[in-house]
N, C-alpha and C positions, 0 to 999 in steps of 0.2 A: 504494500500500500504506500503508496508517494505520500507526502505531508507538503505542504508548503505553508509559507507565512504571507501575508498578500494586507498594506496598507496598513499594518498593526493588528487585523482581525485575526482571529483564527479560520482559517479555510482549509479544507482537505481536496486535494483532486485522488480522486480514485478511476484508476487504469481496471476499468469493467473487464479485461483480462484476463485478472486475478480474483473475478466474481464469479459464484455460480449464479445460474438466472433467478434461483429465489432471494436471493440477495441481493440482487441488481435492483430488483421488483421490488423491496421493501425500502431502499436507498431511494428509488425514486417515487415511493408514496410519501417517504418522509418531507423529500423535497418540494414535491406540491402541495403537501397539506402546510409544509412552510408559506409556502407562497400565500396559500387561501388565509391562512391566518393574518400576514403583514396584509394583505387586501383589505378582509375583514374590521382588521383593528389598527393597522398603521403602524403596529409594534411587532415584535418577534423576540423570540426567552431571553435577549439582553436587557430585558427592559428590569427597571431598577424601582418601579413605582409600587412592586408587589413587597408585602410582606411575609415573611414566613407562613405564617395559618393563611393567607390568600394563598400562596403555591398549594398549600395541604387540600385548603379545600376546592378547588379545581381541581386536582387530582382524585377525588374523593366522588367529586361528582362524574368525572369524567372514567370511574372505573365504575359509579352504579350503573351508567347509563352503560357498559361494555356487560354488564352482568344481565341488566333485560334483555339487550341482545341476543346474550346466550339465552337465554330463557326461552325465550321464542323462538329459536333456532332448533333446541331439542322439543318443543311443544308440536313443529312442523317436523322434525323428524320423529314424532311417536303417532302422528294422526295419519301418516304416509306408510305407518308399519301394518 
């Protein structure tokens, strides 16, 4: 995996070479939901204006909402059996 340093930010270029394709595919959903996020909000995780219990609880919410997901995932895979 290459590293570079680019403007004082931290950036990675990574040589897809060295990826398998499910990992390609996960690099580049992160990428765009980067993207939709600065859209969305003008910000991206450097931002400085969160505090601790604000990170926690974003994350908190944004693992209940991955847990209905599941829920409903296996509720469609048991009415499909």
């Amino acid at each position: 995996m290459e590293k570079n340093t680019v403007d004082n930010e931290k950036h990675m270029v990574i040589s897809n070479k060295e990826l398998d394709s499910v990992v390609y595919s996960v690099i580049e959903k992160f990428k765009s939901r980067a993207d939709f996020g600065m859209a969305k909000y003008g910000k991206n995780l450097d931002r400085d204006d969160l505090s601790v219990l604000d990170w926690i609880q974003h994350a908190q919410e944004e693992h209940m909402d991955a847990i209905l997901y599941l829920e409903k995932l296996k509720q469609l895979h048991l009415i499909k059996k």
